[in-house]
C-alpha positions as CSV (number, residue, x, y, z in Angstrom):
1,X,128.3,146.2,190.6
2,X,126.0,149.5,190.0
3,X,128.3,151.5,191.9
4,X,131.5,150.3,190.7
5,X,129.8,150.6,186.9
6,X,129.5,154.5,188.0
7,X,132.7,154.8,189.0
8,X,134.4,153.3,186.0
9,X,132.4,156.0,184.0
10,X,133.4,158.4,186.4
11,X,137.3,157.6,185.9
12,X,136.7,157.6,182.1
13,X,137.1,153.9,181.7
14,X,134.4,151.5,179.4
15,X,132.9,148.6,180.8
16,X,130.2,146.4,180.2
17,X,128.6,143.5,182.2
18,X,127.9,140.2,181.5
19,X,125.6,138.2,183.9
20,X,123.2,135.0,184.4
21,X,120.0,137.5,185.3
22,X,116.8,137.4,183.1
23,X,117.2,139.9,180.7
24,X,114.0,141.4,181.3
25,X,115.1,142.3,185.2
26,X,113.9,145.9,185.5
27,X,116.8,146.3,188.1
28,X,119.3,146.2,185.2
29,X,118.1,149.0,183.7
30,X,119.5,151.0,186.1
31,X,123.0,150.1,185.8
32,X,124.7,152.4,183.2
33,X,126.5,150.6,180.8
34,X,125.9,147.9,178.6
35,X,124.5,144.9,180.5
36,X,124.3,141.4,178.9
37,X,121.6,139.0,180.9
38,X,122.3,135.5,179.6
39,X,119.4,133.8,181.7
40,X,119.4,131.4,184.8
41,X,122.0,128.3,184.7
42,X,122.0,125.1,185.6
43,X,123.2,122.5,188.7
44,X,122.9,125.4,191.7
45,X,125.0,127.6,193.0
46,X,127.7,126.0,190.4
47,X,126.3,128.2,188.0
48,X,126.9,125.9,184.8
49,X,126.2,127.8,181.6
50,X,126.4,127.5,178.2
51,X,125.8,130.4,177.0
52,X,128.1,132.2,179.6
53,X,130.5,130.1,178.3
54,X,129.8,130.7,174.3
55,X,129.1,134.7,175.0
56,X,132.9,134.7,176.5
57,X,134.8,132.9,173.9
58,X,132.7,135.0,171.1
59,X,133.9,138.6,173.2
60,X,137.1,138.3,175.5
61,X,139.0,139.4,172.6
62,X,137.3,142.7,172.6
63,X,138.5,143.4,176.1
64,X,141.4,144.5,177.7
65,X,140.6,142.7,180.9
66,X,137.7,140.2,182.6
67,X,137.1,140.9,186.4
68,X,135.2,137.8,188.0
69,X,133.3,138.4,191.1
70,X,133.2,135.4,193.3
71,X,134.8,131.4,193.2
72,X,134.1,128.3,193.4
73,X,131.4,128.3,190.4
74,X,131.8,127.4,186.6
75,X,132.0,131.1,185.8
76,X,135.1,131.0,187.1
77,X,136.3,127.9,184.3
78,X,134.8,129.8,181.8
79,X,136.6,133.7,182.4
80,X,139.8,131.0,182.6
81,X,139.5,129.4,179.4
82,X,138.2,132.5,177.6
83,X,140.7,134.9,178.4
84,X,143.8,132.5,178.2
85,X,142.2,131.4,174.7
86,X,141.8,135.2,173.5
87,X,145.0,136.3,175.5
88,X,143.5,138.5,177.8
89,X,144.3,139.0,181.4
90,X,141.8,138.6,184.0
91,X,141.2,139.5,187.7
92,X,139.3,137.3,190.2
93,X,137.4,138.8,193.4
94,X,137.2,136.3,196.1
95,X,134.6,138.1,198.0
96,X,135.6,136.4,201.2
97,X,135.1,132.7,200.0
98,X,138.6,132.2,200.9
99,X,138.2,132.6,204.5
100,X,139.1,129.6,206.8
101,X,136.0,130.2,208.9
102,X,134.1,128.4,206.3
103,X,136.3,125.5,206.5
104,X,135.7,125.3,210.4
105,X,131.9,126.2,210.6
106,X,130.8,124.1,207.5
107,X,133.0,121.0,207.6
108,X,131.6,118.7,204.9
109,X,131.6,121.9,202.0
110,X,135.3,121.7,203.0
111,X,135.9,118.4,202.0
112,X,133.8,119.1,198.8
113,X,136.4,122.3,198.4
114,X,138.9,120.3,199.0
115,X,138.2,117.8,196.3
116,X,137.8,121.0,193.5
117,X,140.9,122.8,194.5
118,X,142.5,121.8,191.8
119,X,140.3,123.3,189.2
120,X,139.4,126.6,191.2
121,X,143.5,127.1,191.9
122,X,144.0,126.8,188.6
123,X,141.7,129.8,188.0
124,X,143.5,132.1,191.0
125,X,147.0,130.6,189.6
126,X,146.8,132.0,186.1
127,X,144.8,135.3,187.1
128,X,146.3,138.6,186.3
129,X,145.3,139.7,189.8
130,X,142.9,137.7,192.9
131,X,141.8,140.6,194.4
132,X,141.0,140.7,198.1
133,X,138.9,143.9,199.4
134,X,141.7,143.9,202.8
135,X,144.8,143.1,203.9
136,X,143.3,140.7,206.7
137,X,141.3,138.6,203.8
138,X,144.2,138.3,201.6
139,X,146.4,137.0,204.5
140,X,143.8,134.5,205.9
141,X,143.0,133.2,202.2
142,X,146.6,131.5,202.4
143,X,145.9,129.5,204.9
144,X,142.5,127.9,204.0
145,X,143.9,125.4,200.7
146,X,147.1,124.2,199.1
147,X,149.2,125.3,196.8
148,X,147.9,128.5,197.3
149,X,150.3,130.9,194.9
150,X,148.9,133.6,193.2
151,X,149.1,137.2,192.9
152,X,146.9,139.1,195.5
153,X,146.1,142.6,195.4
154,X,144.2,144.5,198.4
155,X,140.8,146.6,196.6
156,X,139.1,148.3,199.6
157,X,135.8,147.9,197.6
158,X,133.6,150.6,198.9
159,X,131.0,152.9,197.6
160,X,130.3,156.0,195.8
161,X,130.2,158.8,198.2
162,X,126.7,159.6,199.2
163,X,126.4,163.0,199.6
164,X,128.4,163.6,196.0
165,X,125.6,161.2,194.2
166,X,122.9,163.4,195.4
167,X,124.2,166.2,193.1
168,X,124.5,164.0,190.0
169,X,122.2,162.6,187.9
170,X,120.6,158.7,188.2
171,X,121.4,157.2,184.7
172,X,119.2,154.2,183.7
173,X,118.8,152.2,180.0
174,X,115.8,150.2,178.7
175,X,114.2,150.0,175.4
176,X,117.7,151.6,174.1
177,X,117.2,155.0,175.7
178,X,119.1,156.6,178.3
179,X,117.3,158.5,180.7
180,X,118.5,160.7,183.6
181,X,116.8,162.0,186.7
182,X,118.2,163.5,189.7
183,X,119.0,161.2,192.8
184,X,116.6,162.5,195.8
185,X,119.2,161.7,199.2
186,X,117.8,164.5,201.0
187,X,118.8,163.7,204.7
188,X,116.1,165.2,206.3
189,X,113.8,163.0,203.6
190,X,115.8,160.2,204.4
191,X,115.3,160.1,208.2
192,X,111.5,161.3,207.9
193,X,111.3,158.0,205.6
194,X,112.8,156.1,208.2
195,X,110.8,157.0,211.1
196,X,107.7,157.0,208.8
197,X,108.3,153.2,208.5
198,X,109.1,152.9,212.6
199,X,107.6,156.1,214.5
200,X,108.1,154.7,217.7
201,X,111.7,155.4,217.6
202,X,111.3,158.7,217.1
203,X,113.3,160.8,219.8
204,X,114.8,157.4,221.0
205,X,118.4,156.8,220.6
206,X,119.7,153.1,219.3
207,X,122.0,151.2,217.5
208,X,121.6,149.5,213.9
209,X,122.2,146.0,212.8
210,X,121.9,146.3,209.2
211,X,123.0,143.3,206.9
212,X,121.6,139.7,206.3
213,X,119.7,137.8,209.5
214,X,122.3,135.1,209.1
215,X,124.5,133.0,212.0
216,X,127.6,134.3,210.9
217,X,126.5,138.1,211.2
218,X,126.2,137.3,215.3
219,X,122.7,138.8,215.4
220,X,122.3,136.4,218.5
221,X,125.2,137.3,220.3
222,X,124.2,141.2,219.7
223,X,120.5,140.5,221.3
224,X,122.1,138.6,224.1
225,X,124.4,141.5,224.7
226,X,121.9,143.6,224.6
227,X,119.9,141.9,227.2
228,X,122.7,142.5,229.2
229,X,123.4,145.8,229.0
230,X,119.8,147.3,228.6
231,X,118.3,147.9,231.9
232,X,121.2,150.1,232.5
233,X,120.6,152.2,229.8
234,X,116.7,152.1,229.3
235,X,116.7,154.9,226.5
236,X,118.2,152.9,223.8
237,X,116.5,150.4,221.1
238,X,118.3,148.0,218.5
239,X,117.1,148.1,215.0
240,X,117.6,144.9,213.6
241,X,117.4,145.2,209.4
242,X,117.9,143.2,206.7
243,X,116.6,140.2,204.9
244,X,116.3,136.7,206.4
245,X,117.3,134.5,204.0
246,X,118.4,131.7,206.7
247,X,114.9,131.6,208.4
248,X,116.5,132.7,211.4
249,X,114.7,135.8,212.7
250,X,111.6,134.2,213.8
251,X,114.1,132.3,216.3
252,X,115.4,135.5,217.0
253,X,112.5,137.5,217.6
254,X,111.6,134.3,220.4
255,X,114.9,134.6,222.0
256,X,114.6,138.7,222.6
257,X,110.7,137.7,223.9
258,X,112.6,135.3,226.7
259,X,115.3,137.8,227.5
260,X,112.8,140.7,228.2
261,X,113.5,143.5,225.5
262,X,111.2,142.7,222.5
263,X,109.6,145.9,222.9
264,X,112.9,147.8,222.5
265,X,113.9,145.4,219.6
266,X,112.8,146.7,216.1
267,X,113.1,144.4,213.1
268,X,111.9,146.5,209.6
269,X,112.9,143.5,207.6
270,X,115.2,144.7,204.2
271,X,115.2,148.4,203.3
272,X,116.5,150.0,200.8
273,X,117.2,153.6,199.3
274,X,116.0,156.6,201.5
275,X,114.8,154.6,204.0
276,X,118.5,152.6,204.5
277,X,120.5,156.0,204.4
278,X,117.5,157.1,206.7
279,X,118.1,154.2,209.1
280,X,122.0,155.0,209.0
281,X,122.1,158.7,209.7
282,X,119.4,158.3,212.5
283,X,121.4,155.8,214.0
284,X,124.0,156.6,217.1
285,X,126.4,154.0,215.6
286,X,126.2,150.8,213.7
287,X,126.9,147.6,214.8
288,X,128.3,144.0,213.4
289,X,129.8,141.6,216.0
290,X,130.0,139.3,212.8
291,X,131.7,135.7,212.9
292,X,133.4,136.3,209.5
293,X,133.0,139.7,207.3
294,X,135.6,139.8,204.2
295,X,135.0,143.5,204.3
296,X,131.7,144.7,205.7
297,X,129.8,147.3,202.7
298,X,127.5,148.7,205.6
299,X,130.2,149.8,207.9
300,X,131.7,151.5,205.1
301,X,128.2,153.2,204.7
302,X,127.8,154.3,207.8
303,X,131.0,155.9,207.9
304,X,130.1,158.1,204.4
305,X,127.4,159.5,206.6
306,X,129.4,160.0,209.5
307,X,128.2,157.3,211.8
308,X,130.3,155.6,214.6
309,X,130.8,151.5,213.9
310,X,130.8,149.1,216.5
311,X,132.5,145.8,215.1
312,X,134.1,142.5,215.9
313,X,137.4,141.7,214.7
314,X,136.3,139.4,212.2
315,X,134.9,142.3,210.2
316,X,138.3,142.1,208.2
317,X,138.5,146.3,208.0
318,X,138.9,146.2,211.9
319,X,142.2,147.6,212.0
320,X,142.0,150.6,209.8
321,X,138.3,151.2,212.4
322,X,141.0,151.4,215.3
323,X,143.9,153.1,213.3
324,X,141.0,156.0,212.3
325,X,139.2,155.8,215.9
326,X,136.1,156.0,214.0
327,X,134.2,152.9,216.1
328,X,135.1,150.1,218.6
329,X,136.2,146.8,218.1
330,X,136.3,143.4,220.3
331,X,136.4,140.0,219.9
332,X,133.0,137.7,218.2
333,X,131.9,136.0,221.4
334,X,129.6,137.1,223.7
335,X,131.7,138.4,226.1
336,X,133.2,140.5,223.6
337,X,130.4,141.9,222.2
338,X,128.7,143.0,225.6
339,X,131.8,144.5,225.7
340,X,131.2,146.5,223.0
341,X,128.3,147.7,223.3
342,X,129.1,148.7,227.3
343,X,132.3,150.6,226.2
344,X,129.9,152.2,223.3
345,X,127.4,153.3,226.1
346,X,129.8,154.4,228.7
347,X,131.4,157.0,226.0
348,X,131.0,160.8,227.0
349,X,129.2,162.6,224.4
350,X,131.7,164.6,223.3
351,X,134.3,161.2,222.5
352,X,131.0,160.1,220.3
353,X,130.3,163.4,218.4
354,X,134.2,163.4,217.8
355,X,134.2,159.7,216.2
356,X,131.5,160.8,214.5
357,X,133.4,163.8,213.1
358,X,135.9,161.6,211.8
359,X,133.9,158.4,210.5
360,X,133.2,160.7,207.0
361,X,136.9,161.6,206.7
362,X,137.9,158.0,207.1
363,X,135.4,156.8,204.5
364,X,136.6,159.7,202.1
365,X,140.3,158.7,202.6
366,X,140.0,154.7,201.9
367,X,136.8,153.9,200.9
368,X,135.1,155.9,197.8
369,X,134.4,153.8,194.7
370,X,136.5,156.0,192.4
371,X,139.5,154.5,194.2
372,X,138.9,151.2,193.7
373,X,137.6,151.4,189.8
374,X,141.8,153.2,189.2
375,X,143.0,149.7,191.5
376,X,141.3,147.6,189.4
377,X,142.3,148.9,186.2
378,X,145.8,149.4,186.7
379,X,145.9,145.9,186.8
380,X,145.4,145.5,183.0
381,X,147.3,148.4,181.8
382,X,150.6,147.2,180.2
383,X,152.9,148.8,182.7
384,X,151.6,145.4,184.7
385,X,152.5,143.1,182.4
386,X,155.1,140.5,184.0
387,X,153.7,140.9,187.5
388,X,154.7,137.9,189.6
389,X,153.0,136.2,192.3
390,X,153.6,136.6,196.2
């Protein structure tokens, strides 16, 4: 949301934010536009507010368009009722949540799904736009519930280039005041932040898992893999970062102790800032043998710093990975995924250095912010009007 904030600025558009953080978050502050924190809700991960829903019938008029990021939740009832009240068009991101693997990996969610379908169709019925961040989400969305008509529209949501922020100022807001200071994204920094946190990688090559320690990310079907494949290549470590919200990594950590490389596994937990883009551009290539991925925000990362990506073909962007030959890509088993990582290590050097070459050029040509903030907003320009469904 910070990013695609900067970009709307950057494209000359306003926006503003409403959300159900507590307004005294010092992480908003950092987002530069107007940012309205209406407190926690109620009933879970529904997401029932009143306020939410009082703040949007007292503003959607003032609007020319509500974008919605996520489903199944009573935000979604509210942008519905709000915008068709104040006749406004609105967007809806999916963000995945469509996906049939859900419906097969977490049967009895399905059968509560299936049961609100008619109140979250309704939603993706009357929406201006549903936007999907690939082609490969938007077609697998139509096959997960019924009736299933509404107008899609692909958003390759990815992120503001790197090395362009690091030459324009950080703009934050608290108190009222703006205040500006100069991103640091120094690579050199970045990688001597990185090894700072692990020096025992230092002059070792190896590949980065960097995403949340969950089942559908295949974190244990990468450490099996690697079992497999490291005692023929005993200079390369696996980096294993991100948060474990799942409680899974403790599991993991045993499994890589009984397959014999937990000394050449490396688990930094979540990082952020310098020490992620450190991670990243110290990295060979990245790697996501992931279950189900509606787009994948950290293989688009690594390609901005020109940085191979090794992927399963569930990361929903895999085709435009192959059409670039900016990574490798095989199926989510294991099987597939020692696969991977064989046909990664048997590369000549010279085949690498040249994916690398053209991972930033792929990244500038689909993936940079500005792109998507135009998408989006074309979408509630009046030349749309009367847009049908598919």
């Amino acid at each position: 949301m910070r990013q695609l904030v900067e970009a709307y600025i950057e494209v000359g558009e306003g926006i503003e934010v409403v959300c159900g953080d507590n307004p005294d978050e010092t992480f908003l502050t950092s987002i530069a536009c107007p940012v309205h924190a209406l407190g926690p809700s109620y009933l879970g991960r529904f997401g029932f507010s009143p306020r939410l829903w009082t703040w949007l019938h007292r503003n959607a008029h003032r609007f020319d368009g509500i974008v919605m990021n996520g489903i199944w939740t009573f935000p979604d009832l509210a942008v519905r009722s709000a915008a068709r009240r104040a006749q406004k068009p609105y967007g809806i991101f999916a963000h995945g949540a469509l996906d049939p693997w859900f419906n097969r990996t977490y049967p009895l969610k399905h059968l509560k799904k299936i049961l609100y379908w008619p109140f979250q169709y309704a939603v993706l019925r009357d929406a201006r736009a549903v936007f999907f961040t690939s082609g490969t989400e938007r077609d697998l969305a139509k096959t997960s519930f019924r009736p299933n008509r509404w107008n899609s529209v692909v958003v390759p949501i990815g992120i503001n280039d790197p090395e362009e922020r690091r030459k324009k100022p950080e703009v934050s807001r608290a108190d009222g005041v703006e205040r500006r200071k100069l991103h640091r994204g120094d690579p050199a920094e970045q990688i001597a932040a990185f090894y700072s946190m692990l020096p025992e990688l230092r002059g070792r090559p190896y590949l980065l898992f960097l995403g949340r320690i969950h089942e559908k990310k295949g974190c244990d079907l990468l450490l099996r893999a690697f079992a497999r494949t490291a005692a023929s290549h005993p200079e390369a470590d696996l980096v294993i970062a991100g948060p474990d919200q799942a409680g899974l990594k403790l599991r993991l950590q045993r499994m890589a102790e009984k397959l014999g490389i937990a000394s050449r596994v490396h688990w930094p937990g979540m990082i952020g800032g310098d020490i992620k883009w450190g991670a990243l551009r110290a990295s060979d290539a990245f790697v996501l043998p992931s279950h189900q991925e509606n787009f994948g925000v950290a293989v688009i990362e690594s390609l901005a710093v020109g940085r191979p990506v090794l992927i399963s073909n569930q990361v929903n962007i895999w085709p435009d990975i192959e059409a670039d030959g900016v990574g490798l890509v095989e199926e989510d088993t294991l099987e597939g995924t020692e696969r991977l990582l064989r046909r990664w290590f048997n590369l000549p050097p010279a085949e690498r250095a040249a994916m690398a070459t053209r991972a930033r050029a792929s990244f500038i040509k689909r993936y940079a912010m500005k792109r998507a903030a135009v998408v989006i907003n074309r979408q509630f320009s009046p030349s749309e009007l009367g847009t049908q469904p598919e």
